[in-house]
C-alpha positions as CSV (number, residue, x, y, z in Angstrom):
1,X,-80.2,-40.4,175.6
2,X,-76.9,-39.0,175.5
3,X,-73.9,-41.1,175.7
4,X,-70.1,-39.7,176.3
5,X,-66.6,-40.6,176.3
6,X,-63.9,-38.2,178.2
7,X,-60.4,-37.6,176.4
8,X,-58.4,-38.0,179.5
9,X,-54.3,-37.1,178.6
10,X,-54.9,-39.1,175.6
11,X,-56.3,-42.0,177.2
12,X,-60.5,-42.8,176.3
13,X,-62.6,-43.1,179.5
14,X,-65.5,-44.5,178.5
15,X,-68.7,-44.6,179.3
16,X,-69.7,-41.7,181.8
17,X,-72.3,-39.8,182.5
18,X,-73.0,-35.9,181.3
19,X,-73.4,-34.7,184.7
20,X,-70.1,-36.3,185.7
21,X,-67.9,-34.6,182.7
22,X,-66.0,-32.0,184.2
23,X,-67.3,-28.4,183.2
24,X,-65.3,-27.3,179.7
25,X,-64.2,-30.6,179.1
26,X,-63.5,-31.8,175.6
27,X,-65.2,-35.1,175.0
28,X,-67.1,-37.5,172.6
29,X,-70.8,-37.8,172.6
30,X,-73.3,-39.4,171.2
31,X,-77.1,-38.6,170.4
32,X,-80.1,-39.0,167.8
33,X,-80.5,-36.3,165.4
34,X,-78.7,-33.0,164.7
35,X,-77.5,-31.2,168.2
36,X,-79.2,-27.9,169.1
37,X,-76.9,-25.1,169.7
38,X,-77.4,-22.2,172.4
39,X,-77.0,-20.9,176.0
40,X,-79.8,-22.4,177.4
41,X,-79.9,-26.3,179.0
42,X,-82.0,-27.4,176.2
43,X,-78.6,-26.9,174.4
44,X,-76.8,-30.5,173.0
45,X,-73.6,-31.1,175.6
46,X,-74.8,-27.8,177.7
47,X,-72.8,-27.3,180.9
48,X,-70.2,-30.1,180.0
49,X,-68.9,-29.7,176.1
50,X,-66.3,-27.1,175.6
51,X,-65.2,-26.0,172.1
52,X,-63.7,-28.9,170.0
53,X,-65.9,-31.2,171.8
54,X,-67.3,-33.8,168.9
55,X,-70.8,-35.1,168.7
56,X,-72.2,-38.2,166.3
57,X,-75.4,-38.2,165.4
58,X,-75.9,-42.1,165.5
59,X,-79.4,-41.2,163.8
60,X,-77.9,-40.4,160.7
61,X,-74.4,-41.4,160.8
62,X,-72.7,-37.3,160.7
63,X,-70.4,-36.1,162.8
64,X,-69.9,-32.7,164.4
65,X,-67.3,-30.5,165.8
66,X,-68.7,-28.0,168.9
67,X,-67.1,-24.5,167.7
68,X,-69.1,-22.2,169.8
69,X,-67.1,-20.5,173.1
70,X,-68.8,-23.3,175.5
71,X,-69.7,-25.2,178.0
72,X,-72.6,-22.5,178.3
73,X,-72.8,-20.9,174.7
74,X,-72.7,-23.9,172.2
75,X,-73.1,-24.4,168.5
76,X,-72.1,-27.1,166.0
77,X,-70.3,-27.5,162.9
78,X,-70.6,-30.5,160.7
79,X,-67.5,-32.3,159.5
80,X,-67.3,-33.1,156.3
81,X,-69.6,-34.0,153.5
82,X,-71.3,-37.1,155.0
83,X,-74.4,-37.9,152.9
């Protein structure tokens, strides 16, 4: 299960839904294990994350920036060197 919080002008709306973030839109989710990059719908945040979009992997406590072009062609960075 995926969970999500919207950057909305600086303000946090929290929680919605995937299919209710607006296509491109740069927000905060959540999910277990490391996100899968792509351009299909298996993709982590496919159809909703745009590029800067952050992911935690509350799994295993690391954090990850969405740097591909997005919301349809996605792939993730980690941040940092969480061990």
């Amino acid at each position: 299960m995926v969970g999500i919080v919207s950057n909305v002008k600086g303000r946090l709306k929290l929680p919605i839904k995937p299919d209710t973030a607006g296509q491109g839109e740069v927000v905060i989710f959540t999910g277990s294990g490391t996100p899968s990059g792509g351009t299909t719908s298996s993709a982590t945040g496919f159809n909703f994350a745009s590029k800067g979009s952050l992911y935690v992997d509350f799994t295993n406590g690391k954090l990850y920036i969405m740097t591909g072009t997005g919301p349809r062609s996605l792939s993730y960075t980690l941040v940092g060197a969480q061990s």
